[in-house]
N, C-alpha and C positions, 0 to 999 in steps of 0.2 A: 180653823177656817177664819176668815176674814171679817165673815157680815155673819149673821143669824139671817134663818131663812126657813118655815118651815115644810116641812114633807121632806126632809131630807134622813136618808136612810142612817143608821147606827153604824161607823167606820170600826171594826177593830182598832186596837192601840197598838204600837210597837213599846215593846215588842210582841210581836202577836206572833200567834200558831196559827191562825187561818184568817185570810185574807192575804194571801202572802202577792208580793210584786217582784218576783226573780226578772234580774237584768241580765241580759245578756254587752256584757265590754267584750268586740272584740278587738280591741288595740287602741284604749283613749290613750292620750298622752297623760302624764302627773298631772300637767293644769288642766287638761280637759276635765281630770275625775276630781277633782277641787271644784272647778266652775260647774259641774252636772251635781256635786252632791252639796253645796250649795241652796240650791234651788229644790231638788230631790231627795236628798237626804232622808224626810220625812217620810216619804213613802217607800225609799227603797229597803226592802229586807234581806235577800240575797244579792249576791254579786255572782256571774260565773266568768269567767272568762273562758270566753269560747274556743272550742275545741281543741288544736294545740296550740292556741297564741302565747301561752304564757312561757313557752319555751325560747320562742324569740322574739319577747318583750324585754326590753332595756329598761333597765331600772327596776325589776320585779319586787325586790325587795325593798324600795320606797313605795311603790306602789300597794304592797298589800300595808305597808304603815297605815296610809292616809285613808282608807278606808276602815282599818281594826281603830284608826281613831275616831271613826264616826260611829261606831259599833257596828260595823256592818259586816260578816261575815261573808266571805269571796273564798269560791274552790275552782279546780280546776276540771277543764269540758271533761266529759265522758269517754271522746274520744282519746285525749291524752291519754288515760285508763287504760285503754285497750291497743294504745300503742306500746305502753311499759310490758300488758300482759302479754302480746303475741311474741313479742323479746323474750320472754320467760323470765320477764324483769320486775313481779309484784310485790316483794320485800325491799329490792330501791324506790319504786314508789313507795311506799308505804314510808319508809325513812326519807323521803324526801319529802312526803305532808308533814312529819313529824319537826323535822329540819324548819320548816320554816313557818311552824306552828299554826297553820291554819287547820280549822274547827271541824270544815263540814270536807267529803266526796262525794263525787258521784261515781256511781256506779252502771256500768252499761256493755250491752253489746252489741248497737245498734251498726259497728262496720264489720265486726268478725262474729265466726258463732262458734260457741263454747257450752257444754251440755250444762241446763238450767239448774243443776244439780252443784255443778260448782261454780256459777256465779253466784245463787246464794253461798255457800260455803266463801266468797270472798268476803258479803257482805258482811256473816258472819264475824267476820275477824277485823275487819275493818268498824265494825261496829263496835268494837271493845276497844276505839280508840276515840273515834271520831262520830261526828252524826251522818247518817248515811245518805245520801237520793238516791233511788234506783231507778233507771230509764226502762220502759218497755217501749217495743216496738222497733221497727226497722226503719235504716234510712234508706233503706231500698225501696220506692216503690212497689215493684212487682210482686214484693212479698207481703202477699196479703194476710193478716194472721185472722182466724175468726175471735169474733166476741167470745166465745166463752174460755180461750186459749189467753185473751189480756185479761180474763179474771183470775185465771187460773195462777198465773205471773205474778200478776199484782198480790195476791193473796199472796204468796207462798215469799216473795222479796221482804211485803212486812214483814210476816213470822219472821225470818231472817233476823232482823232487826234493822230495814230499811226507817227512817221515819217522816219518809215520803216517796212515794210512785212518782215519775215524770211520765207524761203520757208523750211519748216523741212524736215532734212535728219538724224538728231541721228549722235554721232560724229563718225559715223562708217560709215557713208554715204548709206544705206542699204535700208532704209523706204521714205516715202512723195515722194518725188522727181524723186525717185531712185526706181529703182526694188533689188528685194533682193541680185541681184546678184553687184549692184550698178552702174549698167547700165542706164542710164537717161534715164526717160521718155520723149522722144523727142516731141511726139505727147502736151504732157500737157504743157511743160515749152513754146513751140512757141506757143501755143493757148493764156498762162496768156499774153504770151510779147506784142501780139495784141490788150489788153485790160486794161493795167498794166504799167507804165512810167517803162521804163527799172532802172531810178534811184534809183527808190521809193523801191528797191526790190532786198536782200539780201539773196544771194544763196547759202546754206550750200554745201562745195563741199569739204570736208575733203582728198578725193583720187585727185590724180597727174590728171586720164585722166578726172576725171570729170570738175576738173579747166580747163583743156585743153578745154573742150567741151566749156565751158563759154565764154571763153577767143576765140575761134576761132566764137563763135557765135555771142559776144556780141561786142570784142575788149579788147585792153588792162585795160579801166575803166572798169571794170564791178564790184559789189558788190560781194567778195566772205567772206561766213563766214566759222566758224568749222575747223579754218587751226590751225594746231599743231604748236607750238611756234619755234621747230628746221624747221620747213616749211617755216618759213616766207621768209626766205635769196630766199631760191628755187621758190619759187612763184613769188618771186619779177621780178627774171631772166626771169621766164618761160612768164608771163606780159609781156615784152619786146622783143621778142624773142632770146633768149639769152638762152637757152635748146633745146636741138634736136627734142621737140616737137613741139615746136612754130617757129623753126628757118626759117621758110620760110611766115612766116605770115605776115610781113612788109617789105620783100624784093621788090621790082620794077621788074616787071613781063616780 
């Protein structure tokens, strides 16, 4: 930080295990992700690139340089995942993370459904290579899952050897999580945290109040993902309370 200031909350360091800022890139250019990590760099810890853009992203292969040269670890959407699997195509993925040595996947089946029984079983194996994310939840609206069905998930992807739940919201923040209107599901997200290590579990919160919601429930660490790249600066602030939504969140009362 800049100044000294006191009342300001305890930041995790990177690299850190909680407190994590997952970016959603989906399509900066080379100099865009230069000028964004620049400025962000410090806060960013994941990179994804969202869903299947990386398939027709030019330059893939500089583009994961300039971030493995800022240590930043970048995998590919979930959904890619499930475009290889509905192919019957999970061993060319898997040689294709390997191909171009990136660290972490996600794992997910939020557009197809596949019995819960062997999407662990991928993560499984996938997890003897690379570090896993597992998404629960649909990006279907309609399909409402009950609370104790996303603890159920959640628990049984760790075992697996997930070494992190994403809790899906779609980068619109609309679906899983969120009601259409992108209003949290207040009742479902305190039921998972009863049941669910607060660490273990990254919450897609692409909109301001939904980060606020986190961030006033959870604290300044809390795992958020789906932040837009010009967000990170904002988010960082807003952590801290240092934005007029948070500014009274570590004040002495």
């Amino acid at each position: 930080m800049n100044y000294n200031l006191p009342q300001i909350p305890t930041r995790t360091q990177k690299n850190r295990t909680e407190g994590l800022t997952m970016v959603m890139d989906k399509g900066l250019s080379i100099e865009e992700v230069k000028n964004f990590l620049s400025i962000a760099g410090p806060y960013t810890d994941i990179v994804k690139l969202g869903f299947g853009t990386s398939m027709v992203t030019p330059n893939l292969k500089e583009k994961f340089k300039v971030y493995a040269d800022q240590d930043i670890p970048v995998y590919l959407g979930g959904t890619l995942f499930e475009a290889f699997l509905i192919r019957d195509r999970f061993e060319e993925y898997l040689q294709m993370i390997q191909d171009f040595g990136l660290k972490y996947v996600e794992v997910s089946d939020g557009s197809i459904t596949i019995p819960h029984s062997e999407k662990c079983g991928y993560i499984e194996k996938l997890a003897k290579h690379v570090t896993v994310l597992s998404e629960v939840g649909s990006k279907d609206a309609a399909h409402i899952i009950p609370p104790y069905k996303w603890i159920e998930l959640m628990k049984a992807e760790l075992e697996a050897g997930s070494q992190y739940v994403i809790a899906e919201a779609r980068e619109a923040g609309n679906v899983g999580i969120y009601r259409s209107s992108g209003e949290v599901r207040e009742g479902l997200v305190q039921e998972i945290l009863t049941q669910i290590p607060q660490d273990k579990i990254i919450w897609e919160a692409p909109q301001k109040a939904q980060q606020v919601y986190f961030l006033e429930l959870c604290g300044c660490n809390v795992n958020l993902g789906n932040i837009a790249p010009n967000e990170v600066i904002p988010l960082e602030a807003t952590r801290v309370g240092l934005r007029g939504d948070t500014f009274m969140f570590y004040l002495d009362k």
